[in-house]
C-alpha positions as CSV (number, residue, x, y, z in Angstrom):
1,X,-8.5,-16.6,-21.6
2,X,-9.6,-13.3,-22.7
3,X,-11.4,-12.7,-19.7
4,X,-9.0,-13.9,-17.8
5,X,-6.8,-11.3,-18.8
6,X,-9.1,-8.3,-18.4
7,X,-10.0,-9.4,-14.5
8,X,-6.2,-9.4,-14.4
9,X,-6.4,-5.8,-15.7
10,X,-9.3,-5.0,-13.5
11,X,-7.6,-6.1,-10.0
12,X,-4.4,-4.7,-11.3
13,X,-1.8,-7.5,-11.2
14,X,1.4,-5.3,-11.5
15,X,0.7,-3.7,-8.2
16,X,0.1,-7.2,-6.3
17,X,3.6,-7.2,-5.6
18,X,3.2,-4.5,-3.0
19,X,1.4,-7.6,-0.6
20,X,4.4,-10.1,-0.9
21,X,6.8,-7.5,0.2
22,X,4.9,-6.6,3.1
23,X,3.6,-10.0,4.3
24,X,7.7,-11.2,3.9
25,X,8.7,-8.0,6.5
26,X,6.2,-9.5,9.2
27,X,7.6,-12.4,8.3
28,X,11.5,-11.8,8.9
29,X,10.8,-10.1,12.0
30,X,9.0,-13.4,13.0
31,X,12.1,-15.4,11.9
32,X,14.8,-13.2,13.4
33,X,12.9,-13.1,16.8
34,X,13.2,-17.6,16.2
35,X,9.7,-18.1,16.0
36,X,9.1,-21.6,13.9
37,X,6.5,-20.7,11.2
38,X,3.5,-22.0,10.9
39,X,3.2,-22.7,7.3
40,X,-0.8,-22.5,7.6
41,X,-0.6,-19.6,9.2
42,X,1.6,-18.0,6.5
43,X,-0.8,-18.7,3.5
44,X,-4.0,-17.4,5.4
45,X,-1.8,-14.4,6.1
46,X,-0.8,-14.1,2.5
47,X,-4.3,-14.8,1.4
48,X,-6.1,-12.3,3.3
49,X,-3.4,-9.8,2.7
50,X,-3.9,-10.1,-1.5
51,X,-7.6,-10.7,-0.7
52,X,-6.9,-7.1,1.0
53,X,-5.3,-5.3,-1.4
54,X,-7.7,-6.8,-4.2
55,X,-10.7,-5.3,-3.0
56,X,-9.1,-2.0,-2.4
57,X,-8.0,-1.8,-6.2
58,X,-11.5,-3.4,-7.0
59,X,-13.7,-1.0,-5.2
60,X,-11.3,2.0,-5.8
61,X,-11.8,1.9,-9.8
62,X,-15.6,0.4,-9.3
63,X,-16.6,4.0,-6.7
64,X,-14.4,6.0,-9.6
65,X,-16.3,5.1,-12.2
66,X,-19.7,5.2,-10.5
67,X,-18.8,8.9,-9.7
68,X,-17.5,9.5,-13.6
69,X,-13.9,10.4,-12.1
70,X,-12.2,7.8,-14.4
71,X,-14.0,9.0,-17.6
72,X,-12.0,12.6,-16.6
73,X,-8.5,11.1,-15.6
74,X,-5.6,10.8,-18.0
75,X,-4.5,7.2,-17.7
76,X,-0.8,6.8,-17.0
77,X,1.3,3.2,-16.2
78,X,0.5,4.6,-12.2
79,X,-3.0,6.4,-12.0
80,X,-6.2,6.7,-13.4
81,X,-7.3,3.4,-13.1
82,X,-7.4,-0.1,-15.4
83,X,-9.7,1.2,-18.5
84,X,-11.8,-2.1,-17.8
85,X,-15.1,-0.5,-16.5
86,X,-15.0,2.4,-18.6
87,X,-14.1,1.0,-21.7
88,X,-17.4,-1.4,-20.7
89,X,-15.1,-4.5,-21.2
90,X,-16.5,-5.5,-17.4
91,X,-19.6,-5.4,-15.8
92,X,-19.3,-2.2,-13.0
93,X,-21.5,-4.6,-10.4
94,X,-19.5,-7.9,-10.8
95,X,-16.8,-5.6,-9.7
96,X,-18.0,-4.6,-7.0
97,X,-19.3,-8.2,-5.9
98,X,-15.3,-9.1,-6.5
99,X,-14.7,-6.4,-3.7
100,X,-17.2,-7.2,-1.6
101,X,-15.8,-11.1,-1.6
102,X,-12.5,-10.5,-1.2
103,X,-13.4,-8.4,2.4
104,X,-15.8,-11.3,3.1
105,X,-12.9,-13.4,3.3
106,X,-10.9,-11.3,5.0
107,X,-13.5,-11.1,7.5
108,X,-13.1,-15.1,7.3
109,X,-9.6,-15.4,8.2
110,X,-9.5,-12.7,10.7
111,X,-12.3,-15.0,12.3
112,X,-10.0,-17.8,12.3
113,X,-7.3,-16.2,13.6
114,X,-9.2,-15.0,16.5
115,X,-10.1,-18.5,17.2
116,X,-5.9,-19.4,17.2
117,X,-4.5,-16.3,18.8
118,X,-7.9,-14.7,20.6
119,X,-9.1,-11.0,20.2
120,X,-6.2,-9.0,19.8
121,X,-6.5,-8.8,16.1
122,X,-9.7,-7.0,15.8
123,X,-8.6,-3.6,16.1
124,X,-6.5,-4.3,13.1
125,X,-9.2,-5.7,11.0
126,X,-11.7,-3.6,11.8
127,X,-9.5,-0.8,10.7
128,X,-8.5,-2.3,7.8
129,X,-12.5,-3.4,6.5
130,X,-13.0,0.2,7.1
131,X,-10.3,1.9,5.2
132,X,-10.4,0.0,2.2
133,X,-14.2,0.2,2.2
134,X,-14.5,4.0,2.7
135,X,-11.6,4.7,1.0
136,X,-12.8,6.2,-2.3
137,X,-15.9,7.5,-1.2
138,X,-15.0,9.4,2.7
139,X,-11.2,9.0,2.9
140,X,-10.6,11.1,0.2
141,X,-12.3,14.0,0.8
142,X,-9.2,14.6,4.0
143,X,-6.0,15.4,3.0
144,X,-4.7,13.8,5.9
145,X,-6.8,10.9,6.1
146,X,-5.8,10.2,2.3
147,X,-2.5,10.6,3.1
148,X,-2.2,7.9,5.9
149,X,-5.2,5.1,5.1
150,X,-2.4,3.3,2.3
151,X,0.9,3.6,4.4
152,X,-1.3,2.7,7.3
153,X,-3.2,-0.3,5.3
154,X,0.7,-1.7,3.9
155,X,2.7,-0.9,6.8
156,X,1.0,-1.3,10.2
157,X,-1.9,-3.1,9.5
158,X,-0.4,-5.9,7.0
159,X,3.5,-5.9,8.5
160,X,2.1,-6.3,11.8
161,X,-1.2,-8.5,10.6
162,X,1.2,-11.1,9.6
163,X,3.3,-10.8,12.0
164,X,-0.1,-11.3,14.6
165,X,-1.0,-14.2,12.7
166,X,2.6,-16.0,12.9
167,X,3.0,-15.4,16.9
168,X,-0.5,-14.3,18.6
169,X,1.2,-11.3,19.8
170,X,2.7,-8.1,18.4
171,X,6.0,-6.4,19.0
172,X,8.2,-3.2,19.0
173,X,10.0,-4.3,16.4
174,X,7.1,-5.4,14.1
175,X,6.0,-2.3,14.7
176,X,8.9,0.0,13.6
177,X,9.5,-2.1,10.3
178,X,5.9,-1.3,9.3
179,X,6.9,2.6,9.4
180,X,9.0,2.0,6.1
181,X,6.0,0.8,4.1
182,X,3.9,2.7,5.6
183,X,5.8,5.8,4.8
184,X,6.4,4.4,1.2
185,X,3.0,3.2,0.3
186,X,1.4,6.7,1.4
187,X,3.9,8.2,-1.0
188,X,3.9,5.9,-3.9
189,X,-0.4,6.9,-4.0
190,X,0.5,10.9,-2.9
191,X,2.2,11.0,-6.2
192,X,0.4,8.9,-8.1
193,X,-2.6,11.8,-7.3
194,X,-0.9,14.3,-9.0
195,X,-2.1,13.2,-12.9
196,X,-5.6,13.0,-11.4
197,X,-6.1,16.4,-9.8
198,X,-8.7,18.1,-12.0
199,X,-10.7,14.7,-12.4
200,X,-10.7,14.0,-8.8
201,X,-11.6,17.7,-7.6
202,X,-14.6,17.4,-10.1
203,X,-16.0,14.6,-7.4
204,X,-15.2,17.1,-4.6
205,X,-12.3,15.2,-3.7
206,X,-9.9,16.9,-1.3
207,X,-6.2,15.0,-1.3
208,X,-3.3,16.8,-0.7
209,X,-2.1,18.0,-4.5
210,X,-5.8,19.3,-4.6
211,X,-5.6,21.3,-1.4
212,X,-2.2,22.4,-1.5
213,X,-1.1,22.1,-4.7
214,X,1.5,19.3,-6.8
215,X,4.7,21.7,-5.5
216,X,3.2,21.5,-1.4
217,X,2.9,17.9,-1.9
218,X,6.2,17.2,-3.4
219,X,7.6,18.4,-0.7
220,X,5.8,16.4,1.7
221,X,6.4,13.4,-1.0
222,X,10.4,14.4,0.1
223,X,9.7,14.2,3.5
224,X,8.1,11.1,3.8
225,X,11.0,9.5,1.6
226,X,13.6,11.1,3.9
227,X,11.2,9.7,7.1
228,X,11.3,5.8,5.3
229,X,15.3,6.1,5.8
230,X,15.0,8.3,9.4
231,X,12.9,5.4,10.7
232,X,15.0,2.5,9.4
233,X,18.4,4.2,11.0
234,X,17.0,5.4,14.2
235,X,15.3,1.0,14.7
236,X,18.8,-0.1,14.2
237,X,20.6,2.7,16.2
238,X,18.6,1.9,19.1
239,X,19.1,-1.8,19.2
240,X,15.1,-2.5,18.0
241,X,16.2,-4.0,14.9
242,X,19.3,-5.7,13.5
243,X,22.3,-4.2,11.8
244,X,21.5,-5.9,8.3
245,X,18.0,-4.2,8.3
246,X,20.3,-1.6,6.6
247,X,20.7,-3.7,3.8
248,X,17.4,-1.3,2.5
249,X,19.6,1.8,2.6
250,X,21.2,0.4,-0.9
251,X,18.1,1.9,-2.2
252,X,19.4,5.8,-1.3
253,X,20.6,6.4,-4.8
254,X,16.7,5.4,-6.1
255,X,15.1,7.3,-3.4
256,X,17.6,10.5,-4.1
257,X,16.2,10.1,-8.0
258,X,12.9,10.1,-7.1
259,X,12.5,13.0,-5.0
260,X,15.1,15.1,-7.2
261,X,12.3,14.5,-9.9
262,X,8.9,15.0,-8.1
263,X,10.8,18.4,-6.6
264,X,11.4,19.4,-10.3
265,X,8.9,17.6,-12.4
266,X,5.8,18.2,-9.9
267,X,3.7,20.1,-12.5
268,X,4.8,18.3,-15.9
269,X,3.2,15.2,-15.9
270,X,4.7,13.4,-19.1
271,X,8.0,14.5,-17.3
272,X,7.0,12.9,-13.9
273,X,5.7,9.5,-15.4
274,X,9.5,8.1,-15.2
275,X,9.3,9.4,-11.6
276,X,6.7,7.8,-10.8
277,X,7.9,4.3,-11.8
278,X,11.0,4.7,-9.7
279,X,8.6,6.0,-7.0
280,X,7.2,2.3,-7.6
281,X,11.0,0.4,-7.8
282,X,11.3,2.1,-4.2
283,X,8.5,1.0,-2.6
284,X,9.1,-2.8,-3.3
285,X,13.0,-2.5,-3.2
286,X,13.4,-1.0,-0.1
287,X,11.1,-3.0,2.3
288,X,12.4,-6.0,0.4
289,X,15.8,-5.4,1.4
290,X,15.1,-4.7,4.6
291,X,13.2,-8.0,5.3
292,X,16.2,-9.9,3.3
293,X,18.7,-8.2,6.0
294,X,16.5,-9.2,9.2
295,X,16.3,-12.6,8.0
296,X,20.0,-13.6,7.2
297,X,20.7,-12.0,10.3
């Protein structure tokens, strides 16, 4: 049971709950366009979308500790990885085996669905194999590219993924609900840099609160929060998704929190811990919402 519970550690459970939220928004456009759902579809969906974001927090801590960046970092509730490597409770290579499996099956499903829906879905996973492999060891070192690879991995490529899966096609409307996570999920790890900055420049790492500073990048963090909400209004407003997609502006009083503090607490890091765990509460509450509102719609 013990080891159990450190491999929980090591693929960081808490955060899971990022791949639920963003399989169900694929979902509810599926549903609110009356497409009957293919249950077995649906879990290989799921499955490859966990499988996903698994190997992305597996590989992630296993490249950070083969650099030494994790024996720099300060650990918070949000950054600097699970403690599991460095404090030697797990082997560094069975990680990276874990990591390597979860993209192997991945690869698996996305070969099944090929064989269901044809070839339209390889530009997505071949995208997606790459950015979670390269990640931590090329994606990093471009502040843009570190920007975009998570919103692009959560929203686009895992809204619209399951969304492929359920209906062998894609759609305007899958498309513009993956903005919201995409926007959040680049946000929720652009702010989650900032406790890391002197451990990650030591690995010549070049992410945006490296290259322009904590204060530049909460003020793109603001921006991106303000374009989840743009996004969501401007769908609705032009007819491309339903009315009770709103339901995710309920969140506005979180978001207003949230960037209020990153604005003021950018630079004070025991300050901006709370911050960042309402950073979190926004990314799942808001795309949550928003796939609750297509559906009952």
């Amino acid at each position: 049971m013990a080891k159990i519970g450190i491999w929980l550690k090591e693929i960081r459970l808490p955060f899971l709950l990022l791949v639920p939220v963003s399989v169900l928004l694929g979902v509810s456009v599926a549903v609110w366009e009356s497409v009957d759902i293919n249950a077995v579809y649906l879990t290989l969906a799921f499955v490859g979308a966990l499988a996903a974001h698994i190997a992305v927090n597996v590989l992630n801590e296993y490249f950070d500790y083969k650099t030494g960046v994790d024996f720099k970092t300060v650990r918070t509730p949000f950054s600097g990885g699970s403690g599991m490597l460095t404090g030697g409770l797990l082997n560094a290579r069975s990680a990276y085996k874990l990591g390597v499996a979860c993209l192997a099956v991945d690869i698996g499903i996305g070969g099944y669905f090929i064989y269901a829906h044809g070839a339209a879905i390889i530009p997505l996973g071949i995208l997606g194999i790459i950015t979670i492999y390269f990640y931590t060891t090329h994606l990093t070192k471009s502040p843009i590219l570190c920007v975009i690879a998570p919103g692009l991995g959560f929203g686009p490529l895992m809204v619209m993924g399951t969304y492929f899966a359920l209906t062998g096609g894609y759609s305007l409307a899958a498309g513009l609900v993956s903005l919201v996570p995409g926007f959040l999920v680049s946000n929720l790890l652009l702010l989650n840099q900032f406790p890391d900055v002197e451990a990650d420049a030591s690995a010549n790492r070049r992410h945006l609160p490296i290259v322009i500073g904590r204060k530049g990048s909460s003020e793109v963090y603001a921006f991106l929060i303000v374009a989840a909400y743009v996004a969501l209004v401007v769908s609705v407003l032009a007819g491309e998704l339903p009315l009770m997609a709103l339901f995710g502006l309920l969140t506005l009083p979180v978001g207003w929190m949230a960037v209020k503090g990153a604005l003021k607490f950018y630079d004070q890091i025991e300050k901006l811990v709370p911050i960042m765990g309402q950073n979190v509460l926004l990314t799942l509450l808001f795309p949550l919402l928003m796939a609750i509102g297509i559906i009952v719609s």
